[in-house]
C-alpha positions in Angstrom: 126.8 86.9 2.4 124.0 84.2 2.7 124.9 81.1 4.3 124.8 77.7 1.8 121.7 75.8 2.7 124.1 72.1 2.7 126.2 74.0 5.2 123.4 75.1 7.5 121.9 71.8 7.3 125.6 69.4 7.8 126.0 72.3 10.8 122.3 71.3 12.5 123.3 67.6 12.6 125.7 67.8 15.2 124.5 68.7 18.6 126.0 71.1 20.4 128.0 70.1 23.5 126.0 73.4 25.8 128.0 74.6 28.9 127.0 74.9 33.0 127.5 77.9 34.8 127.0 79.1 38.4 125.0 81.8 38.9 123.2 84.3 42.0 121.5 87.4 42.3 123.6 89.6 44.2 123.6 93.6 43.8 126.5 95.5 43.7 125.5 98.3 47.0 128.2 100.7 44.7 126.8 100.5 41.0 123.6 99.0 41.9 123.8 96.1 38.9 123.7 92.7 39.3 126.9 91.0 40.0 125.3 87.4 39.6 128.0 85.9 37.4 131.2 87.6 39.6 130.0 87.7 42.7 133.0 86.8 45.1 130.8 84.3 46.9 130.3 82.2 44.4 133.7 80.9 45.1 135.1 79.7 48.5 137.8 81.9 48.1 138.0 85.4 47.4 140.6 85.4 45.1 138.5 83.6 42.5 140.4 80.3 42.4 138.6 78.1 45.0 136.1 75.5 44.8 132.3 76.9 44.4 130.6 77.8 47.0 127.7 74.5 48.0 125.8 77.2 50.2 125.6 80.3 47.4 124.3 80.4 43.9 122.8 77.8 41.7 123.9 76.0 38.5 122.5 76.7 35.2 123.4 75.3 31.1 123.0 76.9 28.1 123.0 75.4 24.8 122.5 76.1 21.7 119.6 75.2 19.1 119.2 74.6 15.9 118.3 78.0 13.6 114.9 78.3 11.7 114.2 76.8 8.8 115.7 80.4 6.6 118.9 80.0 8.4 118.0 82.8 11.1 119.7 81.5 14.2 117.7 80.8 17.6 118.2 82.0 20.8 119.8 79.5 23.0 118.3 77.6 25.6 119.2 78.9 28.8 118.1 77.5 31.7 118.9 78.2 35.8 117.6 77.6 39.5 119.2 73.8 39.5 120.6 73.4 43.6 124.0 71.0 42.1 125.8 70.8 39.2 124.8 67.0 38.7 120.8 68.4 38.4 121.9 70.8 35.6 124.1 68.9 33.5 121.6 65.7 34.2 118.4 68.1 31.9 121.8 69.5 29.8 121.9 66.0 28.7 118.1 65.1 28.6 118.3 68.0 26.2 121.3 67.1 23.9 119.1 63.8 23.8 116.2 64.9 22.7 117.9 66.7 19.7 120.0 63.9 18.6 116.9 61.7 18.0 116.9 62.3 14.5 119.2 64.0 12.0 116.8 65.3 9.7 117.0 69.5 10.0 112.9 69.6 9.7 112.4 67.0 12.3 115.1 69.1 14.9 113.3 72.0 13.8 109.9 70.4 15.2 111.7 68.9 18.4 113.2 72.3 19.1 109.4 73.9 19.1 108.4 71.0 21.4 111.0 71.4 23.9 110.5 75.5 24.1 106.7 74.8 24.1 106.4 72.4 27.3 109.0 74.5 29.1 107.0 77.2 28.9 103.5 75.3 29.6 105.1 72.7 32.2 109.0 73.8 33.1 110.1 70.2 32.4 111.1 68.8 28.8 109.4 66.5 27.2 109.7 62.7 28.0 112.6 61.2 25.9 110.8 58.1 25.0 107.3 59.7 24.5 109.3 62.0 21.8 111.2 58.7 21.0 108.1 57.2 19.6 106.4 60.3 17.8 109.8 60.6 15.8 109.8 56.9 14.9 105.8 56.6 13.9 106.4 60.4 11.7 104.1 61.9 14.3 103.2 65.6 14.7 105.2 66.6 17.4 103.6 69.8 18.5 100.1 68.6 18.1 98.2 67.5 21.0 95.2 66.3 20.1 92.5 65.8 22.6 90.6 63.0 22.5 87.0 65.3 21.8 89.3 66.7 18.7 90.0 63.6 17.1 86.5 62.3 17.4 85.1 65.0 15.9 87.6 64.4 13.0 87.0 60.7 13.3 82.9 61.9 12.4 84.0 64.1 9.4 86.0 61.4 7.8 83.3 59.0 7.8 81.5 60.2 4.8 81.1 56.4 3.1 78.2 55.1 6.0 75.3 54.4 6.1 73.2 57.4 7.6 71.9 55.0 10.7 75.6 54.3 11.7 76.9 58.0 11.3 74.0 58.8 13.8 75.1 55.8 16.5 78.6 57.1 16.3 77.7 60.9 16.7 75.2 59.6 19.8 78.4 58.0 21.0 80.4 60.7 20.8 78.1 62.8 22.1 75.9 61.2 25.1 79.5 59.2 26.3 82.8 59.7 24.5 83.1 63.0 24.8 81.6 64.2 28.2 83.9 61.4 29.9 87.5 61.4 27.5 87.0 64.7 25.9 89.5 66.8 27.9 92.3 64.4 27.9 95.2 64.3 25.6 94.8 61.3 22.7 98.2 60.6 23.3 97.4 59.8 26.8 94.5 58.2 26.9 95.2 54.6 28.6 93.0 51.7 29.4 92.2 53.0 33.2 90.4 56.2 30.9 88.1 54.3 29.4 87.5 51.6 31.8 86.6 54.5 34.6 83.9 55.7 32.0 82.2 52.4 31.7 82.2 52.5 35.6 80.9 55.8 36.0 77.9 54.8 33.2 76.9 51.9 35.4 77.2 54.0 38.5 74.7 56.4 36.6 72.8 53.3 35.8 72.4 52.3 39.6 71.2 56.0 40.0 68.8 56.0 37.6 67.1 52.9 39.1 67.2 54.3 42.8 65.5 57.3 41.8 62.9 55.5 39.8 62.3 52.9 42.7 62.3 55.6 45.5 58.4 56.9 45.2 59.3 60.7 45.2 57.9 62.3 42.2 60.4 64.8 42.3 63.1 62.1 42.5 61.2 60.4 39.3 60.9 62.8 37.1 64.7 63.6 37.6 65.2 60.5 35.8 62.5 61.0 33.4 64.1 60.7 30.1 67.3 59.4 31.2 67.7 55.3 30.1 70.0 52.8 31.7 72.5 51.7 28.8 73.0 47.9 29.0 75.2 45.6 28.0 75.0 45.7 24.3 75.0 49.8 24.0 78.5 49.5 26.2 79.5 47.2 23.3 78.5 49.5 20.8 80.4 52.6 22.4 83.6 50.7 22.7 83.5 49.4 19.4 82.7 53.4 18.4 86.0 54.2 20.1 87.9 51.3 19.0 87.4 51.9 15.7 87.8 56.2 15.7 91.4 55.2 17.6 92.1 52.4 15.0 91.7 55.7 12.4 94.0 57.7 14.7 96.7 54.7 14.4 96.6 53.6 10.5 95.7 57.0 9.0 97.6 59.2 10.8 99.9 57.7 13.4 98.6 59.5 16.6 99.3 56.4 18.4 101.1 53.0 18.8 98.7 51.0 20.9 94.6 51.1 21.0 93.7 51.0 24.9 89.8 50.4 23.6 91.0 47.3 22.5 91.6 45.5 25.7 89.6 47.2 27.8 87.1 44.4 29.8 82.9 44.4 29.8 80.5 42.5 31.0 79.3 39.8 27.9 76.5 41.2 25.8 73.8 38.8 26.4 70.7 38.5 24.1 67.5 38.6 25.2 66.2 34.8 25.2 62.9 34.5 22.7 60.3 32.8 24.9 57.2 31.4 23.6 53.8 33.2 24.9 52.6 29.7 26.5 49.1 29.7 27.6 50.5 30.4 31.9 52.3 33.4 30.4 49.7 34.6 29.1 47.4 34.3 32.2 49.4 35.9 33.9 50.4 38.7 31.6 46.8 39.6 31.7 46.6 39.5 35.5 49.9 42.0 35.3 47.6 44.1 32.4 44.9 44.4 34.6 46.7 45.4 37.8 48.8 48.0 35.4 45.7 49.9 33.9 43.9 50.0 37.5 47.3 51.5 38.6 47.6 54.0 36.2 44.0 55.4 36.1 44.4 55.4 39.7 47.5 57.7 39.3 45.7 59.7 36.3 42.1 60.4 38.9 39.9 59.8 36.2 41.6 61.3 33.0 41.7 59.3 29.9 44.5 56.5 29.4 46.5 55.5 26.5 45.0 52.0 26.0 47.9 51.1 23.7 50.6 52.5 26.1 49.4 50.3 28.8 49.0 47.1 26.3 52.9 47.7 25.6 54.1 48.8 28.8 53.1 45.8 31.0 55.9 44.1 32.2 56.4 40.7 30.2 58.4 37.7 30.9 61.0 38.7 27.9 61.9 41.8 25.9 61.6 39.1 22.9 58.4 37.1 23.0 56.7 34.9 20.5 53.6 33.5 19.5 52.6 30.4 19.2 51.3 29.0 15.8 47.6 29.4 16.9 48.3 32.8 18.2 50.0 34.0 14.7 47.1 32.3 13.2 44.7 34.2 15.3 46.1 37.5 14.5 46.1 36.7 10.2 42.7 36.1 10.5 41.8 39.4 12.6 44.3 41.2 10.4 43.0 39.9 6.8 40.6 43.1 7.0 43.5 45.7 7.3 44.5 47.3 4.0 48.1 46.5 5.4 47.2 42.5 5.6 49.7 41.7 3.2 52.6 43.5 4.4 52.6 41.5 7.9 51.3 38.4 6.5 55.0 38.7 4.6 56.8 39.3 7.8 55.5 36.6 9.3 55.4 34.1 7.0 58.6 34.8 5.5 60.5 36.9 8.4 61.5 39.8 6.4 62.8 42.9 8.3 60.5 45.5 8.8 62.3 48.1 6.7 62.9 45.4 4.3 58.9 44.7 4.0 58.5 48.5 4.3 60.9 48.7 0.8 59.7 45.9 -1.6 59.0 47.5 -5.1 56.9 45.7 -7.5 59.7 45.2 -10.1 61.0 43.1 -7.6 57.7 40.4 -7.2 57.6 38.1 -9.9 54.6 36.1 -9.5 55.1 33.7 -11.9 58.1 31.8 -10.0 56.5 33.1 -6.6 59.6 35.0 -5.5 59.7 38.7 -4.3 63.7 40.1 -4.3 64.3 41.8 -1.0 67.0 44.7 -2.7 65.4 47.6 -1.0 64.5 49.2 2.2 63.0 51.9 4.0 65.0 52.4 7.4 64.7 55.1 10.3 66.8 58.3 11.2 65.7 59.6 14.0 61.8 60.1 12.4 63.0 60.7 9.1 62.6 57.1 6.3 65.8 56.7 4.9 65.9 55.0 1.2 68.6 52.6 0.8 69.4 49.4 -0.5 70.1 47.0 2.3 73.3 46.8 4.7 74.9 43.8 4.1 75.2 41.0 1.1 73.5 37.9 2.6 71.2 40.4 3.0 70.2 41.9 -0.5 68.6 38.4 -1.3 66.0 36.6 -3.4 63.2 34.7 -1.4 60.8 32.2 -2.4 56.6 32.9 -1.2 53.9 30.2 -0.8 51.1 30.4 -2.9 48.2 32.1 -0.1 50.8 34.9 0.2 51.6 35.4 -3.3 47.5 35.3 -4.1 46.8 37.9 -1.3 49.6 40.1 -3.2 47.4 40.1 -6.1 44.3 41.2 -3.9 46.9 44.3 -2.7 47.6 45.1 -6.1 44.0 44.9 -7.1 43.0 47.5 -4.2 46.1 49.9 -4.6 45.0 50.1 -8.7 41.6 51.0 -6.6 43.0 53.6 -4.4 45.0 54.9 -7.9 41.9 55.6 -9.3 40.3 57.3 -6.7 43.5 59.7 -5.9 43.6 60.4 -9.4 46.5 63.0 -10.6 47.5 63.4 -7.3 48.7 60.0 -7.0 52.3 59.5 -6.3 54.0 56.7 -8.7 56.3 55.4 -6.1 56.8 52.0 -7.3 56.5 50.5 -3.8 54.1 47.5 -3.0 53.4 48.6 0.6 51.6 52.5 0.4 49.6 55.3 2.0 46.4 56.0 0.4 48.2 58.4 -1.7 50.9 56.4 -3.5 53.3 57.5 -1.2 56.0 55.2 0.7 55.3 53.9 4.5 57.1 55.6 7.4 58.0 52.8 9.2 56.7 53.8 12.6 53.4 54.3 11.2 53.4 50.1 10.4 54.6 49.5 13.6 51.7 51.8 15.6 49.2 50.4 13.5 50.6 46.3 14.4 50.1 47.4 17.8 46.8 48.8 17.2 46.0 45.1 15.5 47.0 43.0 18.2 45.5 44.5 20.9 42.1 44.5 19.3 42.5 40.9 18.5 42.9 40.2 22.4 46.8 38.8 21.8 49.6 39.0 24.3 52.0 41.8 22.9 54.6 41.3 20.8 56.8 43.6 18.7 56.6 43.7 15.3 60.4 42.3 15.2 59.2 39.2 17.2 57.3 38.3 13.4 60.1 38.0 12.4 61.8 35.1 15.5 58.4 33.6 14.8 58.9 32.8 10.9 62.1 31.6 12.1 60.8 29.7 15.1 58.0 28.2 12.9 60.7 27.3 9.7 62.9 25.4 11.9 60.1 23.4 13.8 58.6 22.5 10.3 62.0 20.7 9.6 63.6 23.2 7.2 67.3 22.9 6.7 69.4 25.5 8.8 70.9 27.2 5.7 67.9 27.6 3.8 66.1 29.7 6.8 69.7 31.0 7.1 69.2 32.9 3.6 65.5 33.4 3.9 66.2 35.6 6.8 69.4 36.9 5.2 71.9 35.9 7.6 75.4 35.9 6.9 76.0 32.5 8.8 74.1 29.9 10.1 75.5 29.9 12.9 74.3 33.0 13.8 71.0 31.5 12.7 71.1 28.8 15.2 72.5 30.6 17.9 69.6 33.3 17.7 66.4 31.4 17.1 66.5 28.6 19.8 63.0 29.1 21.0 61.0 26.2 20.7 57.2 25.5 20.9 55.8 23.8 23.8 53.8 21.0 20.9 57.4 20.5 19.5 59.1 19.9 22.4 56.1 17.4 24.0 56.2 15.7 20.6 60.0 15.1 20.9 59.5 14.2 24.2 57.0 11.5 23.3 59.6 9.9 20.2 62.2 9.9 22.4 60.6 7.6 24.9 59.0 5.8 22.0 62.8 4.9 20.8 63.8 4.1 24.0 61.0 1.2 24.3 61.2 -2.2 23.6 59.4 -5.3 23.1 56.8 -6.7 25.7 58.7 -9.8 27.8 56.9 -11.9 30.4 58.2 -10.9 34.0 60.3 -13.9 35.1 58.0 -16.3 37.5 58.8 -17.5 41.0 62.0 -18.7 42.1 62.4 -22.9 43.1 65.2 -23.5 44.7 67.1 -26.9 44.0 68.3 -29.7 46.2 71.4 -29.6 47.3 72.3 -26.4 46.0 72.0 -22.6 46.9 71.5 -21.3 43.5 67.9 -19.9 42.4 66.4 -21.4 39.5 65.4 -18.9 36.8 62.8 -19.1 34.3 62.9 -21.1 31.1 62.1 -18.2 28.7 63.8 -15.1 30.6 67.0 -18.0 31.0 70.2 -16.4 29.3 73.9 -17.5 29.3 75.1 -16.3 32.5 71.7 -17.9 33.9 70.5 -14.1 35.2 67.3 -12.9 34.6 66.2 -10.3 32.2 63.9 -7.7 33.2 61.2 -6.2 30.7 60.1 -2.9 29.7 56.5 -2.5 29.3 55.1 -1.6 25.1 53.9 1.7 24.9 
């Protein structure tokens, strides 16, 4: 007769008491079985009735478990080997405790599997409280996720990204996460983890700049493609974690606490903008020259890269900007490019480069001279990626001065030319900014051709971003309020404006130094004339005009 499923279930919420038992493994020499629960020694005496023996045997329990979820019952849990009594009934009751955590048949059912499953791998049960938690959170008690796993779930869940973030967190994952946390447990990761991988990554960086410095070519090229991650890309990879273990903790309850989350680093500093001042640039072209002699040196007489040496001089910032007169300079030399209008946009009006890259000609409306900035043309890996753009302060509406909006004519004018000439092989992309064939920009290829452009025009380098801190630079030395270059360069504060434009030119800052002393002066006064004494008394006489109330002297500032 089947069991009713209300009885099997009230029977599985009470836990089972379990009994001790003394055990050995003696032989009988006569029948050749083992004796181990009779054995006279067991006992002190051989009658049976004594005390147990403290020098033979050991203790075991047995209990029993809770049947499977069709009612078949379980094998009991039998365990032996303990050297006292108080050892055996001390894991009889770590057991009873771990089944009384919860009354709910399914859940016992789950603990049961859990206890019989670290036995086998570990001969302990599990931790009380660890199990504790799982039951209260609704975890899955007989998965143990490592922490590789989970971020390889963590990458298939984030469908709803934008392709260039996917690809940070899978080079997270992949370069970092998973070669240094991979192998350990998720529900065991702690703070000391991930703080030891950060270590280790700046150890690697110290390496990589040893071998590098050390003049052994076989050291060098060890290194070869191997980059030191700074301070930001440490950011960047705790924030990856952070966020795949704030998944793990809202979505499915794999943990109580995120360790990422208080784990220490070094401040992310940003690279200062510095202006290319006319010593900077002296001396950046006495580093040039030394740097190409080197190099063709190290080459014996086969052809250098011209370009590769123009960028890879060693420069007083990783951010660097021109000077008005520089910027100038390289409009003029640019005006005969066919890609003139594109960088005259950039740095007039500080637009992104994949934002530049994407402006459609819907979007340029001539007669209010304002081009809409709701496209853009960004970079995976080599492939252009098509999107709109990341943010809202972003996907904006600028205003263009006149020149600019005139030379966008003159583009359209010459891509109507270049239309013609293609013919039926032209591609209707709709983009302002083209190849000769219709077809959008890969944004590399603007980039190569900027640096192509200033080193012709003899300029110090900078990177086609640094366009962009030079609008900026040049909006907020022309006076124009904070919140209006705030959404020009679509910001989402203006804070964040002000904090990252502070570079100043060196006219600006002379011409502030000059008002400031120009407040500071005041009116011409005669200096006070000699000193009489009088008569009779100690006290000097001062002069009529510098005479005030106390009788002191005042003391003049010179006019400017």
């Amino acid at each position: 007769m089947a069991q009713d499923p209300n009885t099997r279930a009230g029977n599985e919420l009470k836990v089972a008491k379990g009994t001790t038992f003394k055990i050995c493994t003696c032989i009988d020499p006569e029948t050749g079985k083992n004796i181990s629960k009779s054995c006279p020694k067991l006992r002190r005496t051989h009658a049976g009735g004594g005390r147990w023996s403290t020098t033979h045997g050991t203790w075991g329990y047995q209990l029993e478990l809770p049947a499977h979820a069709d009612g078949k019952r379980r094998n009991p849990l039998r365990r032996s080997g303990f050297a006292t009594l108080e050892e055996a009934e001390a894991e009889l009751d770590h057991a009873r405790g771990l089944l009384a955590l919860d009354n709910e048949p399914a859940v016992r059912r789950q603990i049961t599997k859990l206890m019989l499953s670290v036995l086998k791998d570990t001969k302990h049960l599990p931790d009380l409280e660890e199990v504790r938690r799982k039951v209260r959170t609704r975890q899955d008690l007989n998965r143990h996720i490592t922490v590789a796993e989970w971020l390889q779930e963590f990458l298939k869940r984030k469908r709803s990204i934008e392709a260039t973030t996917k690809r940070s967190y899978e080079s997270h994952v992949r370069l970092y996460l998973t070669p240094y946390l991979g192998e350990i447990r998720l529900d065991r990761l702690r703070v000391s983890d991930i703080a030891g991988m950060f270590d280790a990554i700046e150890e690697f960086n110290d390496i990589i700049a040893t071998e590098r410095g050390s003049g052994d070519p076989a050291r060098v090229a060890s290194v070869r493609y191997r980059r030191p991650v700074g301070p930001t890309t440490l950011h960047r990879i705790r924030a990856t974690l952070r966020h795949a273990l704030n998944v793990a903790i809202c979505q499915d309850r794999l943990l109580d606490f995120n360790p990422a989350a208080v784990v220490e680093l070094a401040p992310a500093v940003r690279p200062k903008p510095v202006i290319w001042t006319e010593e900077k640039v002296t001396q950046w072209r006495k580093d040039h020259a030394g740097h190409l002699d080197r190099l063709k040196r190290a080459r014996a007489g086969k052809r250098v890269d011209p370009i590769a040496v123009y960028i890879g001089t060693v420069r007083p910032s990783p951010v660097m900007v021109w000077t008005p007169g520089q910027t100038s300079a390289f409009l003029v030399y640019a005006r005969r490019d066919r890609l003139f209008a594109l960088y005259r946009l950039i740095a007039v009006r500080g637009l992104r480069r994949g934002e530049g890259v994407g402006v459609r000609w819907p979007d340029v409306i001539f007669e209010k001279g304002r081009i809409g900035v709701h496209w853009q043309i960004t970079q995976l890996g080599w492939d252009p990626i098509q999107g709109t753009p990341k943010t809202d302060a972003s996907d904006r509406e600028i205003a263009v001065d006149a020149e600019t909006m005139a030379i966008l004519k003159e583009h359209k004018k010459r891509q109507a030319c270049e239309r013609l000439a293609v013919g039926e092989d032209w591609v209707d992309s709709g983009f302002v900014f083209t190849d000769e064939m219709g077809r959008p920009l890969h944004p590399q290829h603007v980039t190569d051709r900027f640096y192509g452009l200033c080193h012709q025009a003899g300029l110090p380098p900078i990177r086609l971003h640094d366009l962009r801190h030079g609008a900026a630079t040049a909006m907020l030395a022309a006076g124009v309020d904070i919140k209006i270059v705030q959404e020009t360069l679509g910001h989402k504060t203006s804070a964040f404006t002000r904090d990252t434009y502070t570079s100043v030119y060196p006219e600006a800052a002379a011409a502030a130094a000059e008002a400031t002393a120009a407040l500071l002066a005041g009116p011409v006064v005669p200096a006070p004339g000699p000193v009489t004494p009088r008569r009779g008394t100690a006290q000097p006489r001062t002069s009529d005009k510098g005479e005030g109330e106390a009788g002191g002297s005042v003391i003049s500032m010179p006019a400017r």
